[in-house]
C-alpha positions as CSV (number, residue, x, y, z in Angstrom):
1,X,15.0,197.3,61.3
2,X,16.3,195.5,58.7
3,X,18.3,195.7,55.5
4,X,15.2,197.3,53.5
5,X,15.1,199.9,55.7
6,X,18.7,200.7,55.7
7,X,19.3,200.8,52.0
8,X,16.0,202.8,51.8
9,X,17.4,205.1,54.0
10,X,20.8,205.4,52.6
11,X,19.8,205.5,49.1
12,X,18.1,208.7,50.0
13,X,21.0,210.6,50.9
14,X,22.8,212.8,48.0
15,X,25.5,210.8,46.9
16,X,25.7,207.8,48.4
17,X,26.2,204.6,46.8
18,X,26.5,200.8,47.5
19,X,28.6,198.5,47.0
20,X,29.7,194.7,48.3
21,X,33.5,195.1,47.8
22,X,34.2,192.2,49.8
23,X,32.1,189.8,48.2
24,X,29.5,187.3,50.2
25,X,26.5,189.8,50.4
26,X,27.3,193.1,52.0
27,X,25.8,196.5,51.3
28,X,29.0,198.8,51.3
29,X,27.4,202.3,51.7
30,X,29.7,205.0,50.8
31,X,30.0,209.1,49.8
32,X,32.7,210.4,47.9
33,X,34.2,206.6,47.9
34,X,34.3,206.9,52.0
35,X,32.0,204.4,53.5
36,X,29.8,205.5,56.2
37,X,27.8,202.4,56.7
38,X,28.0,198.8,56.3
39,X,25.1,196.0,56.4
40,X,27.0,192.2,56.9
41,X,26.3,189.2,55.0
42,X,25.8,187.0,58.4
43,X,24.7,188.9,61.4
44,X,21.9,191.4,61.0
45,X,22.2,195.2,61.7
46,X,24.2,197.9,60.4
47,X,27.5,199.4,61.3
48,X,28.1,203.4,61.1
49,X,30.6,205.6,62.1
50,X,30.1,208.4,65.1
51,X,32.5,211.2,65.9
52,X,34.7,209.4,68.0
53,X,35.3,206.4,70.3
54,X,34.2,207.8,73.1
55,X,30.5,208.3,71.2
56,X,30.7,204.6,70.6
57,X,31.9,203.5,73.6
58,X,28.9,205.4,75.3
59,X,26.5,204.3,72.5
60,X,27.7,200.3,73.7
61,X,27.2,201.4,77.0
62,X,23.9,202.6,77.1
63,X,23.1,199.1,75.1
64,X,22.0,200.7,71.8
65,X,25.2,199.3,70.2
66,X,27.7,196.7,69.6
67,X,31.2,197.1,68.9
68,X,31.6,197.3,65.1
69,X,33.9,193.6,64.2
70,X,36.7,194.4,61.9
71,X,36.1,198.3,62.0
72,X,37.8,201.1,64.3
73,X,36.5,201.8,67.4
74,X,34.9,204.7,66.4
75,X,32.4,202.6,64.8
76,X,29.1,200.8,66.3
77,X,26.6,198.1,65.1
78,X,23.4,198.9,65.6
79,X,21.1,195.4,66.1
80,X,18.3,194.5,63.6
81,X,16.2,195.0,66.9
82,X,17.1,198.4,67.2
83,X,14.5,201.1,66.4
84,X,13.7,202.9,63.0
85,X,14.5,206.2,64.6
86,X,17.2,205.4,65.6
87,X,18.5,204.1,63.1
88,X,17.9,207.1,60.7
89,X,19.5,209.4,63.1
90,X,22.6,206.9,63.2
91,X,22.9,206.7,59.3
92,X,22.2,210.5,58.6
93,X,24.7,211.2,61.5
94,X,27.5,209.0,60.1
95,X,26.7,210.2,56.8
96,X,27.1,213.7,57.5
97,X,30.6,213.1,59.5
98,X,31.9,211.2,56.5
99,X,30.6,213.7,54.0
100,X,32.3,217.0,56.1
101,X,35.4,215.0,55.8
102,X,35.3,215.1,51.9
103,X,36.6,217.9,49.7
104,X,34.4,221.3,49.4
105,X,34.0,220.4,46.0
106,X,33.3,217.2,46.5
107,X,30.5,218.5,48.8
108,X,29.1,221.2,47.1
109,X,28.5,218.3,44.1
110,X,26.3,216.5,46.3
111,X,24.2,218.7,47.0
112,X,22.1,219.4,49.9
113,X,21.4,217.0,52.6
114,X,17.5,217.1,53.8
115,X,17.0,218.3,57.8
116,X,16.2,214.6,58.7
């Protein structure tokens, strides 16, 4: 996995855009201004948001993730060794929780998210 893949990913969900608001090389992925995932200029990998600590602490557990630095604990990095599959479902996933969190209207501009 690496940052190809993620943006490729990401840049396939309705609405999302990138940013590096920060500076130094990060891709800032965000819908409806509400980022949902985050590739860093230094370590490799990608950090996305679940549904709640105990996902993430559970996710880290299980070894598929690291804590998230600098992000609440409801958020995981996933490592550049960590599978293409699973990656997608992490990215769609935090997507979707970020995007249900936005205003109908909001939402209904989007458009509709594909069942991947």
């Amino acid at each position: 996995m690496g940052r190809e893949l993620v943006n490729a990913i990401c840049a396939g969900l309705p609405g999302a855009e990138v940013s590096d608001p920060w500076g130094g090389g990060h891709d800032c992925w965000k819908v409806g201004g509400k980022m949902f995932a985050v590739v860093g200029a230094r370590l490799a990998g990608v950090s996305v948001k679940t549904d709640g600590i105990e996902t993430a602490e559970m996710l880290i557990a299980a070894g598929v993730a690291e804590r998230a630095a600098y992000l609440h604990r409801s958020w995981v990095r996933l490592p550049e060794a960590a599978p293409a599959d699973e990656v997608r479902h992490r990215l769609v996933t935090s997507y979707r929780l970020v995007r249900a969190g936005l205003p109908r209207k909001v939402q209904a501009a989007l458009g509709a998210v594909d069942e991947a």
